[in-house]
The first five atom37 places (N, CA, C, CB, O) and aatype in JSON, in Angstrom:
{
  "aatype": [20, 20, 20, 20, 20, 20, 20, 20, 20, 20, 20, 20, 20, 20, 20, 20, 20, 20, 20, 20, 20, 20, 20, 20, 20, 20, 20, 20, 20, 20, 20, 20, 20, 20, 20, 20, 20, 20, 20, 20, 20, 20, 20, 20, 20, 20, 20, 20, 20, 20, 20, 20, 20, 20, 20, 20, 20, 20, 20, 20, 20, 20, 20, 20, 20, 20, 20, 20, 20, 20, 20, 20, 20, 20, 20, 20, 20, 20, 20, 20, 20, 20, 20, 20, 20, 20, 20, 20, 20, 20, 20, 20],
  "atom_mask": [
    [1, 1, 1, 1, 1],
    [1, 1, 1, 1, 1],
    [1, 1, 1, 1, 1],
    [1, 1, 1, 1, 1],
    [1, 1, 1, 1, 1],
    [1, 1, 1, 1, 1],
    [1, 1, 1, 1, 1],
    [1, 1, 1, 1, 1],
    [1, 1, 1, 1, 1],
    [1, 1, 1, 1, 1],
    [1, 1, 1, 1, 1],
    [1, 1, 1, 1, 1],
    [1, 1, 1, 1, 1],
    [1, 1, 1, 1, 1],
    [1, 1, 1, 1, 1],
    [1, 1, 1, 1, 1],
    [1, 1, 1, 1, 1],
    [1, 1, 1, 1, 1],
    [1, 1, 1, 1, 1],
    [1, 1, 1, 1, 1],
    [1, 1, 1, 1, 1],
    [1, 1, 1, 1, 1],
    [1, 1, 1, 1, 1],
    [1, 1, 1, 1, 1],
    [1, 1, 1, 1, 1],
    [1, 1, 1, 1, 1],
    [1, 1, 1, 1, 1],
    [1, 1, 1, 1, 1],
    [1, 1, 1, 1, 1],
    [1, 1, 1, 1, 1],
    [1, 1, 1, 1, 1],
    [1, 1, 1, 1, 1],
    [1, 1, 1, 1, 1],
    [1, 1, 1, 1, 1],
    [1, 1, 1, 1, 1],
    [1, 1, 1, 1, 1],
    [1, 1, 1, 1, 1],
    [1, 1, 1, 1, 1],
    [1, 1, 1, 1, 1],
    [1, 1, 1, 1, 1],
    [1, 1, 1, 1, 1],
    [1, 1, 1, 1, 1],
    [1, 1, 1, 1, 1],
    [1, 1, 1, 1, 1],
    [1, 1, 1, 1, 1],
    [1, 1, 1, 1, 1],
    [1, 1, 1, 1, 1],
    [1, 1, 1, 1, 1],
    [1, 1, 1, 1, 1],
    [1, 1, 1, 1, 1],
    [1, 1, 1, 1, 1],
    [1, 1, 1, 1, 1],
    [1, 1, 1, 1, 1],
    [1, 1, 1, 1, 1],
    [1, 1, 1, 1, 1],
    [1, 1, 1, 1, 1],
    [1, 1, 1, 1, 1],
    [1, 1, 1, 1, 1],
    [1, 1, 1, 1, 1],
    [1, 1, 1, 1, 1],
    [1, 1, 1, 1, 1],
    [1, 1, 1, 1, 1],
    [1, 1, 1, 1, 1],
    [1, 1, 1, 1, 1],
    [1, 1, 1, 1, 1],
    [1, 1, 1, 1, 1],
    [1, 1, 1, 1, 1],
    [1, 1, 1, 1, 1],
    [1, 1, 1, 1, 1],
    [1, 1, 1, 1, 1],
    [1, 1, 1, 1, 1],
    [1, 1, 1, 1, 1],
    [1, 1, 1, 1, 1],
    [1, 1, 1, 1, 1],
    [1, 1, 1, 1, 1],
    [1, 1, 1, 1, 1],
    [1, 1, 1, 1, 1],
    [1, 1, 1, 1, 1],
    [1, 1, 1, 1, 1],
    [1, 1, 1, 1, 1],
    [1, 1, 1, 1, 1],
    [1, 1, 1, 1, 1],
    [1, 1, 1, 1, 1],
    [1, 1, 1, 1, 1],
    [1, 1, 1, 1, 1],
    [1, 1, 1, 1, 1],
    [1, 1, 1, 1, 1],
    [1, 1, 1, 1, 1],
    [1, 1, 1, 1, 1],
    [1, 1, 1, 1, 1],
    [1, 1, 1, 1, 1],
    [1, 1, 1, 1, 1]
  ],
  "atom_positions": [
    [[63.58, -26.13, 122.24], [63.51, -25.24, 121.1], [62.15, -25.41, 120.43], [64.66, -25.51, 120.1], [61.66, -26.52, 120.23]],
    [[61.49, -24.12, 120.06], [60.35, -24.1, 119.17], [60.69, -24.49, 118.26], [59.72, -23.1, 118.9], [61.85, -24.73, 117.95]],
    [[59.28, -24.7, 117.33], [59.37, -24.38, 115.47], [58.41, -23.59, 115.81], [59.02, -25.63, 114.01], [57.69, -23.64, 116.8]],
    [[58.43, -22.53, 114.54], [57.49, -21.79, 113.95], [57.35, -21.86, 112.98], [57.47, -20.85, 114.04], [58.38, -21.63, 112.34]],
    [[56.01, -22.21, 112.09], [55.57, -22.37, 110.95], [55.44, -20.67, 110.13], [54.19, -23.24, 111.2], [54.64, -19.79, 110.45]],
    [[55.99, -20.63, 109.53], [55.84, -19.23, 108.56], [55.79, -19.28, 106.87], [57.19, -18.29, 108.87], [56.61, -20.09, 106.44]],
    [[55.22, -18.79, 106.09], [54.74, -18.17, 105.41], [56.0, -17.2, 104.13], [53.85, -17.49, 106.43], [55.95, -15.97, 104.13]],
    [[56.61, -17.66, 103.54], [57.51, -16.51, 102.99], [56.76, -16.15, 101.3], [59.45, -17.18, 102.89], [56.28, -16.98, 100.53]],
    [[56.86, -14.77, 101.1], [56.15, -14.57, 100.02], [57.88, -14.46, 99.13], [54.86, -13.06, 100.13], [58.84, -13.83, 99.56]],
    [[57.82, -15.35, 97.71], [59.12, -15.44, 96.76], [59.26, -14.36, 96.15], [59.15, -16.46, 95.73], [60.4, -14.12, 95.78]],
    [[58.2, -13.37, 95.84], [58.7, -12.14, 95.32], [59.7, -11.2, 96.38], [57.39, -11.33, 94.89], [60.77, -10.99, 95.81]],
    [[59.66, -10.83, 97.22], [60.47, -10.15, 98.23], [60.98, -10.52, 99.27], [60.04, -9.38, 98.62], [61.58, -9.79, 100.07]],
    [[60.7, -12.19, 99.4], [61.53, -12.56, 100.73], [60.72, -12.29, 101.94], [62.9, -11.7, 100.88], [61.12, -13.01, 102.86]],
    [[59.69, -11.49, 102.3], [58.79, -11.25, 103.19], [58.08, -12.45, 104.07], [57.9, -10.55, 102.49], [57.55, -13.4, 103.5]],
    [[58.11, -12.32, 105.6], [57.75, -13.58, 105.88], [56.65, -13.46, 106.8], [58.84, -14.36, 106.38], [56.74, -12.75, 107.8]],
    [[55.73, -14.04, 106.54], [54.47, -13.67, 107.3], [53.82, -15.21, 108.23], [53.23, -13.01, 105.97], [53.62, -16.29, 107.68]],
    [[53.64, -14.97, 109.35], [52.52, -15.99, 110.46], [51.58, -17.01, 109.84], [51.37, -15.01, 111.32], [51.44, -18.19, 110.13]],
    [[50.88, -16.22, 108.81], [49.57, -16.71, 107.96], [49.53, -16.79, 106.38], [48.43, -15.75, 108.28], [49.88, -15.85, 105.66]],
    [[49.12, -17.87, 105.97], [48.89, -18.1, 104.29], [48.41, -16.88, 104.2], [47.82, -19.34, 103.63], [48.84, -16.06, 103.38]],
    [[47.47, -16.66, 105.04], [46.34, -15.2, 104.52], [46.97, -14.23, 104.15], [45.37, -14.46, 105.61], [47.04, -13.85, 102.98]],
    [[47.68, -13.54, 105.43], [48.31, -12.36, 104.89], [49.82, -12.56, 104.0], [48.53, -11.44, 106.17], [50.57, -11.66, 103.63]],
    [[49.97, -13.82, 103.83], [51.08, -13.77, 102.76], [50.43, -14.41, 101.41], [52.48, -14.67, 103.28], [51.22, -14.44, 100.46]],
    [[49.15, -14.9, 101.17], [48.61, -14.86, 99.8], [48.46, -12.96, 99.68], [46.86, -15.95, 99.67], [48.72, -12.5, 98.57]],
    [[48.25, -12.41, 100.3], [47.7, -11.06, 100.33], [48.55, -10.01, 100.14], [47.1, -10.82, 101.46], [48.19, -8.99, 99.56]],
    [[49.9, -10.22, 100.66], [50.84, -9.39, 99.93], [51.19, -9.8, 98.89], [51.86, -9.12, 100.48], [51.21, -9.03, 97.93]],
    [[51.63, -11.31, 98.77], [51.59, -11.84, 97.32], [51.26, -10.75, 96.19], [50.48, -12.98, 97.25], [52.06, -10.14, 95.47]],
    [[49.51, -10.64, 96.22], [48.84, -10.35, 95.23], [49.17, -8.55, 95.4], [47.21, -11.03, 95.34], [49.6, -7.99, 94.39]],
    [[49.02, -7.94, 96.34], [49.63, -6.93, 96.51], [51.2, -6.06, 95.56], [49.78, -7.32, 97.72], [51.51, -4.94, 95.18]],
    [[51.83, -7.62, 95.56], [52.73, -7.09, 95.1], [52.88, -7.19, 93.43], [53.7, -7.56, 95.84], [53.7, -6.5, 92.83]],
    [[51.89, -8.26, 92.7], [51.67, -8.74, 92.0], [50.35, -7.41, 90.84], [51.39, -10.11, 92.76], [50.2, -7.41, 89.62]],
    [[49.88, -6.76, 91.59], [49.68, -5.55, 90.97], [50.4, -4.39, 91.03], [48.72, -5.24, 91.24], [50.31, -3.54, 90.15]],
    [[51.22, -4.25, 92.14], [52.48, -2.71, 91.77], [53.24, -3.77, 90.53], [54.14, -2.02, 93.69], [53.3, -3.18, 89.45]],
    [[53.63, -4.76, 90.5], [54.2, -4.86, 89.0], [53.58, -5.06, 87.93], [54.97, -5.69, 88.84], [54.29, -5.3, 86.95]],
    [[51.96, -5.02, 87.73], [51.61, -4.72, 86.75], [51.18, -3.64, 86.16], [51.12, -5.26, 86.65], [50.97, -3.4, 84.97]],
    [[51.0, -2.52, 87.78], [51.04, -1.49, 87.24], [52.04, -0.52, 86.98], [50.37, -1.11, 87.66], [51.86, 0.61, 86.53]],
    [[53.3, -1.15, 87.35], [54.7, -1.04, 86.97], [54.9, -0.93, 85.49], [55.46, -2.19, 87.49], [55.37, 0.14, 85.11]],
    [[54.67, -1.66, 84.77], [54.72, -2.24, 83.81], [53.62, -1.26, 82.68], [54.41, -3.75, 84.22], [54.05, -0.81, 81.62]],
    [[52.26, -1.05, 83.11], [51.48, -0.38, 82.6], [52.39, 1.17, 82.37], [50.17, -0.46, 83.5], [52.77, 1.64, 81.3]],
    [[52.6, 1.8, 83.89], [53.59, 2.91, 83.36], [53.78, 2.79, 82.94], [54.36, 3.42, 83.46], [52.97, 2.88, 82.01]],
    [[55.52, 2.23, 82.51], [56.56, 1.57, 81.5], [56.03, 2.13, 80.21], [56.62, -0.21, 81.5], [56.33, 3.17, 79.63]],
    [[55.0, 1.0, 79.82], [54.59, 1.21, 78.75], [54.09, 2.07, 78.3], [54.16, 0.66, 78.52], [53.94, 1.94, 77.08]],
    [[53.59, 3.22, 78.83], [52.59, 4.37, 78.28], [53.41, 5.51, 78.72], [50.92, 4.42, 78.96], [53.17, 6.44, 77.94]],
    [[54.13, 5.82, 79.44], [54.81, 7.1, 80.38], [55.96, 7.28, 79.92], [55.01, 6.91, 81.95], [56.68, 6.5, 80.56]],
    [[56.82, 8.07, 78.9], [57.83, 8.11, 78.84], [58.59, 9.13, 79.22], [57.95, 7.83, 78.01], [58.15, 10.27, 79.42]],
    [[59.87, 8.77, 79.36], [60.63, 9.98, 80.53], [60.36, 9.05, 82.46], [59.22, 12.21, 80.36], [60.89, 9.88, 83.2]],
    [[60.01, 8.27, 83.06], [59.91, 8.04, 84.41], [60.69, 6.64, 83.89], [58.25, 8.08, 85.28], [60.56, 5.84, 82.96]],
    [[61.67, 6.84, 85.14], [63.17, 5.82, 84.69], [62.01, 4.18, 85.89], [65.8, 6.86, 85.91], [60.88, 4.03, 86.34]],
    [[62.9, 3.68, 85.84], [62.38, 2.59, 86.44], [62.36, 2.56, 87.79], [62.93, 1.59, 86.05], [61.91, 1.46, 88.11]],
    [[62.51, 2.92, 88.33], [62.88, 3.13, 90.34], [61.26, 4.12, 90.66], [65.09, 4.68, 90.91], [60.39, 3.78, 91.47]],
    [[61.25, 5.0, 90.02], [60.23, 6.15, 90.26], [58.8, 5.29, 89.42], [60.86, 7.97, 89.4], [57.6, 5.48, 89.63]],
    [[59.42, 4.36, 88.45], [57.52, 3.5, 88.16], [57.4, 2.83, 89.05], [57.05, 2.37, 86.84], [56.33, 2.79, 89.65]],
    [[58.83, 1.84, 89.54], [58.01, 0.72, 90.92], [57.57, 1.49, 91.82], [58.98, -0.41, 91.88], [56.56, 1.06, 92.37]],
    [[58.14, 3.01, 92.36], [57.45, 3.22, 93.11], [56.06, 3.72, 93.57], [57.96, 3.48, 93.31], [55.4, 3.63, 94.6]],
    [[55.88, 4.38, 92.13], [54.28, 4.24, 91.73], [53.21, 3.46, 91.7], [54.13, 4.35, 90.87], [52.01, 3.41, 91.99]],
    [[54.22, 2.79, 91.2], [53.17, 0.91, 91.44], [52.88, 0.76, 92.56], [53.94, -0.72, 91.2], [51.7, 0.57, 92.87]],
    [[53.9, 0.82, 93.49], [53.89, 0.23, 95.09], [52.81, 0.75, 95.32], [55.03, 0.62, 96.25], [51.73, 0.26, 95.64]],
    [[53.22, 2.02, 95.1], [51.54, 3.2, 96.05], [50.57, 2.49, 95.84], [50.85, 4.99, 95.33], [49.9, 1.76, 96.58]],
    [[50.5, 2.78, 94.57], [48.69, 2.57, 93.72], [48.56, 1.32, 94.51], [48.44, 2.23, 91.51], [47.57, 1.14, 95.22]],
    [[49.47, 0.49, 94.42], [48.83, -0.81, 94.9], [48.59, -0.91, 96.23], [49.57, -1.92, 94.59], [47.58, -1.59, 96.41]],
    [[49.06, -0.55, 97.18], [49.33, -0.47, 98.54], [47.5, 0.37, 99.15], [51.11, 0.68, 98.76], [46.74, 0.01, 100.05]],
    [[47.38, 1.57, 98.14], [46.4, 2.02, 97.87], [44.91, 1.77, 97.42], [46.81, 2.42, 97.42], [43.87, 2.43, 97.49]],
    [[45.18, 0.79, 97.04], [44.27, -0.01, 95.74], [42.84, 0.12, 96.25], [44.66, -1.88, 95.45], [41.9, 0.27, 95.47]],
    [[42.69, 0.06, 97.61], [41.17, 0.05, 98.22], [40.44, 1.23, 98.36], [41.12, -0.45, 99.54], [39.24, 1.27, 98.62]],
    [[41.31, 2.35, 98.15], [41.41, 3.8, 98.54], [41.15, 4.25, 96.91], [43.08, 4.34, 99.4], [40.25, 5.0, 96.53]],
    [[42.12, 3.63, 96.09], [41.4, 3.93, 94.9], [40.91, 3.48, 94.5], [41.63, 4.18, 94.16], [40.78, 3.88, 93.35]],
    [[40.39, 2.66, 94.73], [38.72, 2.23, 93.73], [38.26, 2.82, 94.29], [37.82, 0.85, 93.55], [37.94, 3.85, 93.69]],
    [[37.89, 2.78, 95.6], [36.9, 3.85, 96.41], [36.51, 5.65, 95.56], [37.92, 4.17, 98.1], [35.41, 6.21, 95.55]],
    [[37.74, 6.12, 94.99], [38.17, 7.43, 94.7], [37.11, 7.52, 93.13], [40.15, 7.55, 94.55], [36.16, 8.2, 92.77]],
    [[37.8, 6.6, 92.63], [37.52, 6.04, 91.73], [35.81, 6.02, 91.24], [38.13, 4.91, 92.05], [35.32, 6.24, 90.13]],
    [[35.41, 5.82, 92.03], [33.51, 5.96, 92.3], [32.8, 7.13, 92.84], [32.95, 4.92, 93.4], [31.96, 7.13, 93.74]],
    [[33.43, 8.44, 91.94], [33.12, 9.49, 92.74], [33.65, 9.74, 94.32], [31.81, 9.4, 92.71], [32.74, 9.47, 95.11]],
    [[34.52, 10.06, 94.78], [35.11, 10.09, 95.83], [36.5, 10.42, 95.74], [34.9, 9.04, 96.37], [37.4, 10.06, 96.5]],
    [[36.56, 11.05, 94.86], [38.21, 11.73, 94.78], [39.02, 12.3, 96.07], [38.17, 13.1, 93.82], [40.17, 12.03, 96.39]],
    [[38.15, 13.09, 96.66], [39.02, 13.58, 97.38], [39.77, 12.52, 99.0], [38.2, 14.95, 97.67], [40.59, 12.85, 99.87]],
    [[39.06, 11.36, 98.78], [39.94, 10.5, 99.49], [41.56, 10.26, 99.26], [39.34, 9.36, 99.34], [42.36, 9.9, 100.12]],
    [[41.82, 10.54, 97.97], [43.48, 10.57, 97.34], [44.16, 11.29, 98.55], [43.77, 11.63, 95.62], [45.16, 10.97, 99.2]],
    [[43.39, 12.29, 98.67], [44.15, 13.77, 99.52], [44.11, 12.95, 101.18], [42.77, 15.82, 99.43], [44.85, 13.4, 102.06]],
    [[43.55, 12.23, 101.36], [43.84, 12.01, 103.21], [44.95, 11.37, 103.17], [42.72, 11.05, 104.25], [45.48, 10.67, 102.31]],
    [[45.35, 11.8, 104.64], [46.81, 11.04, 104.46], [46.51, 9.8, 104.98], [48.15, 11.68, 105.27], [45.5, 9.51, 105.62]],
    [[47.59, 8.94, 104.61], [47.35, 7.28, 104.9], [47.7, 6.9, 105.74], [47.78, 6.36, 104.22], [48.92, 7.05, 105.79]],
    [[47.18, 6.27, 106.87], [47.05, 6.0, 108.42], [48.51, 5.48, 108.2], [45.69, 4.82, 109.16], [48.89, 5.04, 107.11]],
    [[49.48, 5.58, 109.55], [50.86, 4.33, 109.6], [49.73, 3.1, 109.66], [52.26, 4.36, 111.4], [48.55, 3.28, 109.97]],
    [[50.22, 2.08, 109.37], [50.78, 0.48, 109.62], [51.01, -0.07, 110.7], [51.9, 0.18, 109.14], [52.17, -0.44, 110.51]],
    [[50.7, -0.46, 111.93], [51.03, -0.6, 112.53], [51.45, -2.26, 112.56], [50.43, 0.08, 113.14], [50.64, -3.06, 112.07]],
    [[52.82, -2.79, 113.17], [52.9, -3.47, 112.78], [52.51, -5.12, 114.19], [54.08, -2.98, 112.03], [52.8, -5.05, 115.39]],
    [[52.09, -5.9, 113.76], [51.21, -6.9, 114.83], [51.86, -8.11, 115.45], [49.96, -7.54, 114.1], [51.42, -8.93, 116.25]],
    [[53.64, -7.92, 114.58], [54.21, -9.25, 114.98], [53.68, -10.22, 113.39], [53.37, -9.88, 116.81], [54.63, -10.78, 112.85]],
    [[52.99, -10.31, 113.03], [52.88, -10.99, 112.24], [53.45, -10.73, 110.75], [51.82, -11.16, 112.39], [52.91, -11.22, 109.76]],
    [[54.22, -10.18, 110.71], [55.12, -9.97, 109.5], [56.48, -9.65, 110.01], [54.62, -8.79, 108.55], [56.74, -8.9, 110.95]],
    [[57.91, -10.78, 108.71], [58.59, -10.91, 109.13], [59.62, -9.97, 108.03], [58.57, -12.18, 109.52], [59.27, -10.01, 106.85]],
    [[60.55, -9.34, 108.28], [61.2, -8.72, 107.19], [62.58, -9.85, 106.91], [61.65, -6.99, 107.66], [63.21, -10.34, 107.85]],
    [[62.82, -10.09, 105.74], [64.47, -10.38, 105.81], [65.46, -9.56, 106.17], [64.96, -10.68, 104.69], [66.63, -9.95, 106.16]]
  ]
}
């Protein structure tokens, strides 16, 4: 029998190969809830299910928008490549 050394990020249970990419969703996930939260606070009328999922985007996004962000808007509009996934991420 193997071991395999893995990686679980405590916000979602997510289990990843590498510190790297699990410091990295970490923080990933650690801005959809602050920009969770930013909604929340300023947006009224969007119940809570429809801000995390806002958050998720933006954050998931985050490289795409700063990019946008610097003159480059119309990057919002491309659609966002799939994910492909490498083995190195584990779902619960």
């Amino acid at each position: 029998m193997a071991v395999l050394a893995v990686w679980q990020c405590d916000r979602d249970g997510a289990m990843f190969k590498n510190k790297k990419d699990a410091d990295d969703h970490d923080k990933m996930l650690e801005l959809a809830e602050n920009i969770t939260a930013l909604i929340e606070q300023n947006i009224t009328g969007v119940d809570e299910a429809q801000a995390e999922a806002i958050g998720l985007l933006l954050a998931k996004r985050r490289d795409i928008l700063a990019r946008a962000c610097k003159n480059k808007p119309e990057l919002l509009l491309e659609e966002e490549p799939e994910e492909h996934n490498d083995g190195d991420v584990f779902v619960k």
